[in-house]
C-alpha positions as CSV (number, residue, x, y, z in Angstrom):
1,X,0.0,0.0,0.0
2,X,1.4,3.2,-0.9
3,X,1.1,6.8,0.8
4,X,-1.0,8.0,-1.4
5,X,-3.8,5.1,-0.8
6,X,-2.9,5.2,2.7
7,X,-3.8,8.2,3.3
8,X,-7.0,8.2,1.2
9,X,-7.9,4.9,3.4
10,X,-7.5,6.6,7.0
11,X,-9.5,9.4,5.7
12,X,-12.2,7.0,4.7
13,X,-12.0,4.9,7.7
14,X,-12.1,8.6,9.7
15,X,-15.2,9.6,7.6
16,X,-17.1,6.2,8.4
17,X,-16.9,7.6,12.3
18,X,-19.0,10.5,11.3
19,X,-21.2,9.1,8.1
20,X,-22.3,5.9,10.7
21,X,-22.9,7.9,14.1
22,X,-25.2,5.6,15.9
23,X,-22.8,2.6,15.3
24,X,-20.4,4.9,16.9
25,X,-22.0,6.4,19.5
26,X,-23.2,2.7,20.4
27,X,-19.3,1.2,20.0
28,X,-18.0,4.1,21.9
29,X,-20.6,3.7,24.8
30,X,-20.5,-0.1,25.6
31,X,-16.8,0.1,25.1
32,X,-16.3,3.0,27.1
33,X,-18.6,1.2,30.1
34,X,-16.2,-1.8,29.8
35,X,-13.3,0.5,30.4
36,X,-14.5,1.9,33.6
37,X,-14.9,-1.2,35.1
38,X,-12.1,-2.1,34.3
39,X,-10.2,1.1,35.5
40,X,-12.2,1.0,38.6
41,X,-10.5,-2.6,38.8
42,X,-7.2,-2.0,38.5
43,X,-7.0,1.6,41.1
44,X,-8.9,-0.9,43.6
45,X,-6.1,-3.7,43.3
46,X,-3.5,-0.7,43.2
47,X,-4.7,0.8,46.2
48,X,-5.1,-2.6,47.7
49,X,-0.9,-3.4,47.0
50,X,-0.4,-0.1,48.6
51,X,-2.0,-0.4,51.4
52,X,-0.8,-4.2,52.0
53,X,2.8,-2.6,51.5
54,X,1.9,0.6,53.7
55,X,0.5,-2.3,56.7
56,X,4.1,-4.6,56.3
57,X,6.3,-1.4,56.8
58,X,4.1,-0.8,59.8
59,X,4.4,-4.4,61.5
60,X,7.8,-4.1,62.9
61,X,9.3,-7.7,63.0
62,X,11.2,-7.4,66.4
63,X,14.7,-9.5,66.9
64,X,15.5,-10.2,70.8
65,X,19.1,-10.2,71.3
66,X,20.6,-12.8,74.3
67,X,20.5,-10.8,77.4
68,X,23.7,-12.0,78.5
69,X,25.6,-10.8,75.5
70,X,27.3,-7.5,75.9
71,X,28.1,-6.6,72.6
72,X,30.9,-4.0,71.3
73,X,30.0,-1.4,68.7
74,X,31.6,-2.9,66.2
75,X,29.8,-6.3,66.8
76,X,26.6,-4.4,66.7
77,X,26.9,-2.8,63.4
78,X,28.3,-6.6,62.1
79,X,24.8,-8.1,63.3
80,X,23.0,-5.2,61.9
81,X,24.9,-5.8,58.4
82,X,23.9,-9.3,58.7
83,X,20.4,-8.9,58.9
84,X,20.4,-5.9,56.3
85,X,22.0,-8.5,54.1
86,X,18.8,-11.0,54.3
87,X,16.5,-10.4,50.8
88,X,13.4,-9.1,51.8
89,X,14.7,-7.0,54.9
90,X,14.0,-3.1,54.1
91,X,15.7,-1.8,57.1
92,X,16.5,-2.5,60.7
93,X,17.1,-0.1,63.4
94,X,19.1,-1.4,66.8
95,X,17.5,-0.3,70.0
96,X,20.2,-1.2,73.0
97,X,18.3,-2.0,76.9
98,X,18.1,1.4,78.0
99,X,16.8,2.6,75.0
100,X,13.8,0.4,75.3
101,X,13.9,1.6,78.8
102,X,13.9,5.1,77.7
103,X,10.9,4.3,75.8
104,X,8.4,2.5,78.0
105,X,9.4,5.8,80.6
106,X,7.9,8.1,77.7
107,X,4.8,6.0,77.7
108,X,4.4,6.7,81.4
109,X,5.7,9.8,82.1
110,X,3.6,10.5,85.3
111,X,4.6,7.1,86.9
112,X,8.1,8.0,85.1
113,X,10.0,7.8,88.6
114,X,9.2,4.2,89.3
115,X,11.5,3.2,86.3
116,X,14.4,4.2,88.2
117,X,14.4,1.2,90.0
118,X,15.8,-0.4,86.7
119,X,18.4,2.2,85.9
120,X,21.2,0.3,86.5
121,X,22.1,-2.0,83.1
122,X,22.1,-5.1,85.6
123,X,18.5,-4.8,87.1
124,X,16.9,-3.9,83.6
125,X,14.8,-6.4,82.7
126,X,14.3,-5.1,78.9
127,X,16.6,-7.3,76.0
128,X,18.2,-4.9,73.4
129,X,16.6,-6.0,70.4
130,X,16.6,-5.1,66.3
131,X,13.4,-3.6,64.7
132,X,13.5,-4.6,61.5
133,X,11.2,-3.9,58.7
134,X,10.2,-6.5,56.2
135,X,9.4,-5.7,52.2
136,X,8.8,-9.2,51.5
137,X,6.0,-10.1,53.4
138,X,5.2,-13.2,51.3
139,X,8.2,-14.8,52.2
140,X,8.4,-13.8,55.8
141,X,8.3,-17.3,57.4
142,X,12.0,-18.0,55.6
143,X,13.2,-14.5,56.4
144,X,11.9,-14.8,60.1
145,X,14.1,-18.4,60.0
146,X,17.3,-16.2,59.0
147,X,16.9,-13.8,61.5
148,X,16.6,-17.0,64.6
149,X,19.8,-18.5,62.7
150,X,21.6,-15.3,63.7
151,X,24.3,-15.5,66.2
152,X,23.2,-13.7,70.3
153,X,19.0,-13.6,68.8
154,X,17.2,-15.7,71.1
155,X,13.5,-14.9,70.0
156,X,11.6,-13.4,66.8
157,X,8.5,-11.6,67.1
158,X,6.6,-11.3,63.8
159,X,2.8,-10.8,63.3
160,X,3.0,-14.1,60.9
161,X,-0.7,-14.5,61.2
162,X,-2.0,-11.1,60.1
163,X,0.3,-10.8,57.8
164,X,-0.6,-14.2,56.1
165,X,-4.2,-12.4,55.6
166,X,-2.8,-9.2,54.1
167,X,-1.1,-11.1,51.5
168,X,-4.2,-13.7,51.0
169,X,-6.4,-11.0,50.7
170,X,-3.9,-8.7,48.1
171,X,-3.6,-12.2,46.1
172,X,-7.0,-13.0,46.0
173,X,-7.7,-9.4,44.9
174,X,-5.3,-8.9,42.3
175,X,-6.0,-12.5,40.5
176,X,-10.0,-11.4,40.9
177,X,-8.9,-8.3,39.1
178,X,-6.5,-9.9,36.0
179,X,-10.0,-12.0,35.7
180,X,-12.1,-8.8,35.3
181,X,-9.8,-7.1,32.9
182,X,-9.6,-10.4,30.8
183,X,-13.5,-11.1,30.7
184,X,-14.1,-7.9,29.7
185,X,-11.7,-7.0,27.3
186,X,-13.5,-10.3,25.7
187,X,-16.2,-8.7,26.3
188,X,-15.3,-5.4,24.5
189,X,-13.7,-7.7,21.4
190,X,-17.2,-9.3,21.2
191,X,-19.3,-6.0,21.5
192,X,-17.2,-3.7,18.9
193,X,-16.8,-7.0,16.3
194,X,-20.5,-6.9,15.8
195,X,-20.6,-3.1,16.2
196,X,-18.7,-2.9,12.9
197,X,-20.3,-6.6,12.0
198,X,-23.4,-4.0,11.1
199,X,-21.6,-1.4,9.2
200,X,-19.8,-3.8,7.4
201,X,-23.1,-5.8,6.4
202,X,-24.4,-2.6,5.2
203,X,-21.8,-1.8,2.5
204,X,-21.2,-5.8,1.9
205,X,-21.8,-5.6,-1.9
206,X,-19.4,-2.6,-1.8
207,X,-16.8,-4.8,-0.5
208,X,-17.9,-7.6,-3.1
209,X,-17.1,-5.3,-5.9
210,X,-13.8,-4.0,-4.8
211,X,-12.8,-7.7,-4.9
212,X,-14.0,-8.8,-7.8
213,X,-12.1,-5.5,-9.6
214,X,-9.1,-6.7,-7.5
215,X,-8.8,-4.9,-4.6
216,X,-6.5,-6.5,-2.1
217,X,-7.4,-7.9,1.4
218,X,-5.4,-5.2,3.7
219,X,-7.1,-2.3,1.4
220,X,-10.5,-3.4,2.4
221,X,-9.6,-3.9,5.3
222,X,-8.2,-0.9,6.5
223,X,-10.7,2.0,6.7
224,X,-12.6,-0.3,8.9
225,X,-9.3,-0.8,11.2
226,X,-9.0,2.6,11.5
227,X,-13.1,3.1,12.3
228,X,-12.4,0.4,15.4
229,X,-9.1,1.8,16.8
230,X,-11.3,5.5,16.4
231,X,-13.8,4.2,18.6
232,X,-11.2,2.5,20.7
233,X,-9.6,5.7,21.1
234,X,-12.6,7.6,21.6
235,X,-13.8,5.2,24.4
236,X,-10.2,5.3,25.8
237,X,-10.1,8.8,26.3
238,X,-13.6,9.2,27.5
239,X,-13.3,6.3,30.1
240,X,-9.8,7.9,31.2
241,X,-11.7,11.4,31.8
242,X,-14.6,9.7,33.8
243,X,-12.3,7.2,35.8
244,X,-9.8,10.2,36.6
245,X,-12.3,12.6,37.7
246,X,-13.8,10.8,40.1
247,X,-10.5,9.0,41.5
248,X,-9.6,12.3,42.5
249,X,-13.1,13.2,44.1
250,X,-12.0,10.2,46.0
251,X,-8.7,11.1,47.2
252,X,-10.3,14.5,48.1
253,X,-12.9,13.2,49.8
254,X,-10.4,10.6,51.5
255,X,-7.7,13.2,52.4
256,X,-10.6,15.0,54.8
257,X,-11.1,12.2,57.1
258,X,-9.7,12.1,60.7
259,X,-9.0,9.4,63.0
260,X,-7.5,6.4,62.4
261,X,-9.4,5.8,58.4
262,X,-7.8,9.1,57.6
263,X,-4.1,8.1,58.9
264,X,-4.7,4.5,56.9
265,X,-5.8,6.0,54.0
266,X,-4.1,9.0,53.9
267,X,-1.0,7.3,54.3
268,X,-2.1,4.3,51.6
269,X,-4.5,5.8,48.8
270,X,-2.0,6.5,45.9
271,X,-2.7,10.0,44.9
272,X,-3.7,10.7,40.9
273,X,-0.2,11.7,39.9
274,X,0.9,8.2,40.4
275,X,-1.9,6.5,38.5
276,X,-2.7,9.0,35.6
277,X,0.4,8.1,33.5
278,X,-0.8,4.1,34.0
279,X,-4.7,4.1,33.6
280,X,-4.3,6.8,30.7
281,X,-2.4,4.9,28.4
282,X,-3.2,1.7,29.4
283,X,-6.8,3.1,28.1
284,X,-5.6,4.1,24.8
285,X,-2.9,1.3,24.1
286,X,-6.5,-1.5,25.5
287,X,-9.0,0.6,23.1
288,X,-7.1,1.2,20.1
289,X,-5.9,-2.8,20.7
290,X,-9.8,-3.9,21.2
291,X,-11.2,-1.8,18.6
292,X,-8.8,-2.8,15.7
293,X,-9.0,-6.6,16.6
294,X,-13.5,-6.1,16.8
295,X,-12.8,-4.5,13.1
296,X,-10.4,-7.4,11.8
297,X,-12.7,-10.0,13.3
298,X,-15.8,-8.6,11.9
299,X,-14.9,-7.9,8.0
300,X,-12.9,-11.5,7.8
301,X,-15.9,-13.8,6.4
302,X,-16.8,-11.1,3.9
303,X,-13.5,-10.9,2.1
304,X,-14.2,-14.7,0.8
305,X,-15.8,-14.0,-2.3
């Protein structure tokens, strides 16, 4: 195909958008319904990730050093390498016995006196310990395993149990989502194929013609490719307005609550300028890919003349 009929084909493919407008507008409107959902879908499983993540790096996994062991500085920072060096481990933070003691005084500040019974090192009954905060809470039984295996740790604390239902529930939710997307981009296929299934009918002894004067396959085929990625796009960019506008009247509406929903969510709910550049194109690149395979599918038993 040269330019020349390249050009001539888009324009007639454009045209087709404008000459068949009910076709369109009904294309554009199922299609752009399907991408909604499915944009709902995907900010719900991304919000659901970021919260799962924002809950891990608040469960502290706590690492109780041997009360007996005294060690120097420089043994310190080698056990704090150590369990840096463990995949998964984000960070870890050494708090020595009269830190924690420190601590559990600012907690009770008007009983803070009676902690002085435990100033000296050898009547406090607090272990220095690690805090250590774990990225890879999927595999947090075999990083909880390293951290025991480390020399002076005589006890892990880890919150294996809720954790095991953050990650259930953010599995359960994603794969729940990759099934929404996939039914309904079949869905979308199904709905613009017999969308332009109609137009094409209509001009089906205009298609007979061209290929009995010899038109080729791909030249017939075209304007109608570019009529399905138009409504693709069209959907894409419609959906993407819709699904934006009211994921920010969400975050608003989520950045005004107090108390502990708006620490979680204010802390969790990915804000629109981290989502925008992935639902947008993802929109465009979906429709345009939907549109032109509804178009190929539909026009295919009418070329066999």
């Amino acid at each position: 195909m040269n330019w020349s009929s390249f050009k001539y084909l888009t324009r007639q493919g454009l045209h087709n958008l404008a000459a068949n407008r009910l076709m369109t507008l009904a294309g554009v409107g199922v299609l752009t319904a399907c991408l909604v959902i499915t944009g709902v879908a995907t900010l719900f499983t991304m919000n659901v990730d970021s919260l799962v993540a924002y809950l891990g790096s608040q469960n502290e996994t706590i690492v109780y050093l041997d009360p007996a062991w005294d060690g120097t500085d420089e043994e310190i920072a080698q056990l704090n390498s150590d369990i840096l060096a463990i995949p998964g481990v984000a960070g870890a933070t050494y708090y020595s016995k009269r830190d924690v003691l420190e601590e559990y005084r600012g907690y009770m500040e008007e009983y803070a006196d009676l902690w002085d019974e435990f100033e000296p090192d050898e009547e406090n009954p607090f272990k220095a310990n690690f805090s250590v905060v774990i990225r890879d809470l999927e595999n947090l039984d075999g990083i909880c395993a390293q951290l025991r295996a480390l020399p002076h740790v005589v006890k892990v604390n880890a919150a294996e149990e809720m954790t095991y239902i953050f990650v259930s529930v953010q599995s359960v939710i994603t794969i729940a989502g990759y099934v929404l997307v996939a039914v309904l981009a079949v869905v979308s296929i199904v709905v613009i194929s017999n969308t332009i299934r109609l137009s094409v009918y209509a001009r089906r002894r205009e298609i007979n013609i061209m290929k009995y004067v010899g038109a080729t396959n791909g030249f017939i085929r075209w304007p109608f490719f570019v009529e399905g990625v138009g409504v693709g796009l069209l959907s894409a960019v419609l959906a993407g307005a819709i699904v934006l506008a009211a994921y920010a009247g969400l975050v608003q509406a989520s950045g005004q609550l107090t108390g502990f929903w708006g620490t979680l969510l204010g802390a969790s709910v990915l804000p629109v300028s981290r989502v925008w550049y992935i639902i947008l194109p993802a929109f465009l690149l979906g429709g345009a890919v939907v549109g032109g395979l509804g178009s190929v599918t539909s026009i295919r038993k009418h070329l066999n003349v």
